[in-house]
C-alpha angles and dihedrals in degrees: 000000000000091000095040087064086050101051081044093050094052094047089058100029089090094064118093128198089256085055090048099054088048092053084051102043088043090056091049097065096066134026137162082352098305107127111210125221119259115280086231083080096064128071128216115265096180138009122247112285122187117236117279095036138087137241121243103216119150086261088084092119084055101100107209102184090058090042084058095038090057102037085052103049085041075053100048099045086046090051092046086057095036084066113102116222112279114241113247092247102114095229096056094050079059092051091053090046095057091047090059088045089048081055102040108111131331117138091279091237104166104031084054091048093049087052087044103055087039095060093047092062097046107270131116136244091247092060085050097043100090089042087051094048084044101051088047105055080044101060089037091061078054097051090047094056092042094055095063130120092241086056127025090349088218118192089186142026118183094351102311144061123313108237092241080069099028088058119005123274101263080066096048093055090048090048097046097050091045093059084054092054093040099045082055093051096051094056093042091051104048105040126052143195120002091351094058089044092046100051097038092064088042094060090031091060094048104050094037137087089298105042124033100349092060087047085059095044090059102038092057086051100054089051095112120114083210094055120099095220110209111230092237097050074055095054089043087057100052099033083051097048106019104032105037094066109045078045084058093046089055103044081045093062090038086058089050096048095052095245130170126256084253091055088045107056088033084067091037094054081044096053096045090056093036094052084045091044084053095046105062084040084064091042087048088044097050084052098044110023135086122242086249089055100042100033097228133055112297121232096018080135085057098041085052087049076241107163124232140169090271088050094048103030095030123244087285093043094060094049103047081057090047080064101052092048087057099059085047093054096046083057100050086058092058097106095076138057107283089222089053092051095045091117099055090044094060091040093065083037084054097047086053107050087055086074 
């Protein structure tokens, strides 16, 4: 395994972290066969600003912390009433039981961002809503399945038992395939006409063969200690199963809001650097954080021989190109008002001072 992580090391010791940021921008600008328009159409909100740090913009007085506190807890009580009534047969009350649980906690990533993208483009929280329900049922079907024993083999997601624990196996596949139904559902329901068909591809694509799903296949391939792991079949992975749905959460709250295809691929290109951003802060946090601070068991990558952004870059590295995503990010958000993107500002300002 020693000399694994050598070989690896010299294949990625050339890049530097210009070259970095020119492999990234480059992939941004297609995906899955969207091309993106130039970066030349997108101004500057903030300047670049290190992790662990935060940026000084003229949105100090926006309190960020409060803004999350408020769009969770209006999540949490949706998702409680987006629930059907269980039947009276006993299995499926488990079932049921195990679907809350699935839903109980976690940071609401993707739900707030899709708030978040539907009020920027002038749309309310009550028109996001069904899409945020949705995309969360949605991601938790994927946790579930990703929490197995056959795949990550996961004893804890956000701090307590996964439900394949929590209930049996047989449950949690029940469970997890029920949120997936359900999270469709819930998007086909309440929406109608062009807006439900929209954003049902939209999350559709990027869970699908091509989108997340692809992200997962290759990341279960790759997982060989004895394997020399290219850094871009890294970056495919993470753009695939970390970037495209929170993509897909953005452009679905951009759809419900009534935005423009500017505004929509301006949150789209947002979405793909901001996931990727995420993910090398998680790669940097399962190498640097406690089990209290992450709410699972820290370096299970490194314990699999699994490799990540901190194994191949090195834990500086990545963080030096945490930094470079974040101005990206930050750009891809100049089409609109700096005061009215204040929240997803301090979301990507928030991934990188994790690291």
């Amino acid at each position: 395994m020693e000399q694994s992580r050598l070989v690896l090391a010299r294949k990625v010791s050339h890049y530097s972290t210009s070259k970095l940021s020119r492999k990234v921008s480059s992939m941004n600008q297609q995906i899955n066969g969207l091309v993106l328009p130039p970066r030349i159409h997108y101004r500057r909100v903030a300047a670049s600003a290190a992790p662990g740090t935060t940026t000084t913009t003229k949105s100090s007085k926006f309190d960020y912390d409060l803004y999350v506190k408020t769009k969770r807890e209006a999540v949490s009580i949706s998702l409680h009433r987006a629930f059907p009534p269980p039947l009276k047969q006993p299995e499926t009350l488990k079932m049921h039981e195990a679907m809350r649980y699935a839903v109980g906690g976690g940071r609401r990533t993707c739900p707030i961002a899709c708030i978040a993208a539907c009020e920027l483009v002038g749309g309310t929280q009550d028109d996001a809503m069904p899409g945020a329900c949705a995309l969360e049922m949605i991601k938790a079907s994927f946790c579930v399945q990703d929490d197995l024993p056959s795949i990550d083999d996961s004893e804890l997601r956000h701090g307590k038992p996964t439900v394949h624990r929590a209930f049996g196996i047989p449950t949690a596949l029940f469970a997890g395939t029920a949120l997936l139904a359900l999270g469709f559902e819930h998007l086909a329901a309440r929406y109608s006409g062009d807006t439900a068909a929209r954003m049902v591809a939209e999350v559709s694509r990027a869970i699908g063969s091509t989108g997340l799903l692809a992200g997962q296949a290759v990341d279960l391939g790759i997982e060989n200690p004895d394997r020399a792991v290219e850094l871009e079949t890294l970056e495919f992975v993470h753009l695939h199963k970390t970037s495209a749905l929170l993509e897909a959460s953005l452009v679905a709250g951009a759809i419900a809001g009534g935005a423009s295809e500017q505004e929509i691929e301006a949150l789209r290109a947002y979405g793909r650097v901001t996931g990727l951003l995420y993910q090398i802060v998680d790669d940097v946090a399962d190498a640097t954080k406690t089990m209290e601070e992450l709410g699972k068991i820290p370096g299970q990558d490194a314990m699999a021989g699994k490799s990540t952004y901190s194994t191949i870059l090195g834990v500086d590295k990545s963080r030096e190109m945490v930094g470079e995503l974040l101005v990206e990010a930050k750009e891809r958000l100049g089409v609109f008002e700096e005061t009215k993107a204040l929240p997803l500002i301090h979301l990507a300002n928030h991934f990188a001072n994790w690291a």
